[in-house]
KOLDRENPA-614568 format. One record per residue (C-alpha): x, y, z; residue number from 1; residue in three letters. Coordinates in Angstrom, 3 decimals, padded with zeros to 6 digits. Each point is the difference from the previous one (the first is absolute). Layout:
REM KOLDRENPA-614568
<<X,Y,Z>,NUM,'ALA'>
...
REM end
This chain:
REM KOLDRENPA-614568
<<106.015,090.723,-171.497>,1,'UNK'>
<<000.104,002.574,-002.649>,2,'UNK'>
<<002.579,-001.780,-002.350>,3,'UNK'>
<<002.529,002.300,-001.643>,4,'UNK'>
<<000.501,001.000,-003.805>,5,'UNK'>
<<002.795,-002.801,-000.694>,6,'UNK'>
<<-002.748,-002.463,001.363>,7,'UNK'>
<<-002.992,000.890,-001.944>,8,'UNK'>
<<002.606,000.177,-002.971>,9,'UNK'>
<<001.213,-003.339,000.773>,10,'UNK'>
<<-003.588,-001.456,000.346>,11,'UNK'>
<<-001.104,001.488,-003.569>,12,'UNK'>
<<003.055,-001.313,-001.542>,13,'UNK'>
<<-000.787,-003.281,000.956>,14,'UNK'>
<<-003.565,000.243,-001.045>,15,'UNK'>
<<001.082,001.726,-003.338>,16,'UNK'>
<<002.195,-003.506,000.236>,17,'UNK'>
<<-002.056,-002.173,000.805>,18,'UNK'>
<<-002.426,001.267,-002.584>,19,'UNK'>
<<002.402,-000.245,-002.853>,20,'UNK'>
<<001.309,-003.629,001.007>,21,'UNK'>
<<-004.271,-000.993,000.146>,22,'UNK'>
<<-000.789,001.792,-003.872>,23,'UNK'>
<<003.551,-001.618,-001.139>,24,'UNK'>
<<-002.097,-003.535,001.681>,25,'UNK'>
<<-003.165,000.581,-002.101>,26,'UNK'>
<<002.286,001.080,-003.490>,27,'UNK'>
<<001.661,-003.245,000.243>,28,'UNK'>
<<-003.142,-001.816,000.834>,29,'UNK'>
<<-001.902,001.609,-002.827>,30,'UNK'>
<<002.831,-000.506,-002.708>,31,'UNK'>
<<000.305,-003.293,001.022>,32,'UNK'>
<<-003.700,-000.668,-000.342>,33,'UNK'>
<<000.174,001.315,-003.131>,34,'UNK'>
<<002.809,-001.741,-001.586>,35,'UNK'>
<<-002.111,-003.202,000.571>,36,'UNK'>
<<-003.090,001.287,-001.149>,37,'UNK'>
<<001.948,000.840,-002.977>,38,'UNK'>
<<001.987,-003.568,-000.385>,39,'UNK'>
<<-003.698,-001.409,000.512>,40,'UNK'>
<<-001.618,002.165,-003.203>,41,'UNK'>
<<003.399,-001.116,-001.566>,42,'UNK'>
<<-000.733,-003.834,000.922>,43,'UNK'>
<<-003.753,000.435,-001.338>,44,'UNK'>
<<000.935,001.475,-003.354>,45,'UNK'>
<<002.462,-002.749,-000.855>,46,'UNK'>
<<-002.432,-002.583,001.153>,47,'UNK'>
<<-002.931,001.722,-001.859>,48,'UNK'>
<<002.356,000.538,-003.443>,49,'UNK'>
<<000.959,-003.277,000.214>,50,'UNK'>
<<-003.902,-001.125,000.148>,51,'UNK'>
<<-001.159,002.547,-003.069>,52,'UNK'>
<<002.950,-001.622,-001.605>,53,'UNK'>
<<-001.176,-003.296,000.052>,54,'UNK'>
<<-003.097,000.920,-001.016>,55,'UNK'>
<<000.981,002.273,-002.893>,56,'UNK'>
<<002.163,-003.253,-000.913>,57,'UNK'>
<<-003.149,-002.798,-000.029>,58,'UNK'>
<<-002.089,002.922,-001.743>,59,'UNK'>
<<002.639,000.270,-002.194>,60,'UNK'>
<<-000.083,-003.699,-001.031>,61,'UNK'>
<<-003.429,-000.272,-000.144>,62,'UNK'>
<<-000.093,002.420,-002.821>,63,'UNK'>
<<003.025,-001.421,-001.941>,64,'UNK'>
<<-002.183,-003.279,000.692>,65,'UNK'>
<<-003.307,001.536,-001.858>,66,'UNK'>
<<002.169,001.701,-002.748>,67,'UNK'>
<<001.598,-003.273,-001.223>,68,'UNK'>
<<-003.319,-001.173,000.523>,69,'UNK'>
<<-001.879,002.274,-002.275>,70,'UNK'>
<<002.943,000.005,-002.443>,71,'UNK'>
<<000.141,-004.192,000.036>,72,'UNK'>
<<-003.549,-000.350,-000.129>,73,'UNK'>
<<-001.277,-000.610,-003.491>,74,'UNK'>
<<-003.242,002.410,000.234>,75,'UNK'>
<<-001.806,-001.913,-003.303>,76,'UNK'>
<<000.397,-003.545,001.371>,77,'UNK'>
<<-001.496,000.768,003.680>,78,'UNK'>
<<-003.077,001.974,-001.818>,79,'UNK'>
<<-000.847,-003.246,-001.854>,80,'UNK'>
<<000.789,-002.302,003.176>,81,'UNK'>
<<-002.152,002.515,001.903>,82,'UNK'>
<<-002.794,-000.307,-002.967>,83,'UNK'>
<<-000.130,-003.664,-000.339>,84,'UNK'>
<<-000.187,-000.621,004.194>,85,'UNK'>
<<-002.998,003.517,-000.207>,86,'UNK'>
<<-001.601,-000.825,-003.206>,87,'UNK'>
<<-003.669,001.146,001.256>,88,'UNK'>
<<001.579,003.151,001.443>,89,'UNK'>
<<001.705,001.025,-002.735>,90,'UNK'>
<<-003.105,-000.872,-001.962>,91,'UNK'>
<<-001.760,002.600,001.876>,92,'UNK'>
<<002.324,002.607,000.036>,93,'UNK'>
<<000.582,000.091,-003.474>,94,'UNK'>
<<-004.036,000.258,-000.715>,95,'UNK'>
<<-000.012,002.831,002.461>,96,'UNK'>
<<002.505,001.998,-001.670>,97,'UNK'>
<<-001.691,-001.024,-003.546>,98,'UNK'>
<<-002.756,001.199,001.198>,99,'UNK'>
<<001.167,003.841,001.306>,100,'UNK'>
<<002.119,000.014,-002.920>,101,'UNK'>
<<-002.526,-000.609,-002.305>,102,'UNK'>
<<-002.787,002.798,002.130>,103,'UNK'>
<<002.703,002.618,-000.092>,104,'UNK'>
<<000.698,-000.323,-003.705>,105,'UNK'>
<<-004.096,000.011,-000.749>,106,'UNK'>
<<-000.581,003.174,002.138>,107,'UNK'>
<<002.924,001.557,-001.054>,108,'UNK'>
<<-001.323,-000.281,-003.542>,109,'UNK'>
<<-003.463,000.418,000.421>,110,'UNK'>
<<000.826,003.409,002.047>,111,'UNK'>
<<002.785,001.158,-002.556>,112,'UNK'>
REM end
């Protein structure tokens, strides 16, 4: 049972065949998986783009929304509205600052 040269040859070509058909298997198997996971980033990025783009579009229009806002809105006018409906407030606040204006100007001259 001692098998000849042309045997063993035989038998290691078909291993050496066998191995090459298994690895040629696993390449296709492993390009394959990796063409989806790449389709699959793909998918992800368009979906996400598509999200920061409709995001960067409302933040967009909210902006445009407070700049004609700012530029419309008549600055004078809403201080007096805002006065008249906070008279005690505004009371307050302007004693306050008369009052640290007028410290600051004494110690600046009695120091100077």
């Amino acid at each position: 049972m001692l098998q000849t040269a042309a045997e063993t040859a035989h038998d290691v070509q078909d291993s050496v065949a066998e191995f090459g058909r298994t690895a040629g298997r696993k390449i296709e198997e492993a390009r394959d998986q990796t063409s989806d996971a790449l389709h699959g980033a793909a998918s992800s990025v368009r979906h996400g783009s598509a999200k920061i783009d409709v995001l960067a579009a409302g933040a967009a229009s909210r902006l445009d929304a407070t700049a004609s806002f700012v530029k419309d809105t008549d600055l004078s006018a809403s201080l007096r509205r805002f006065g008249r409906n906070h008279l005690t407030e505004v009371v307050i606040a302007a004693v306050a600052v008369g009052y640290l204006a007028g410290s600051a100007f004494h110690r600046t001259k009695t120091t100077g």
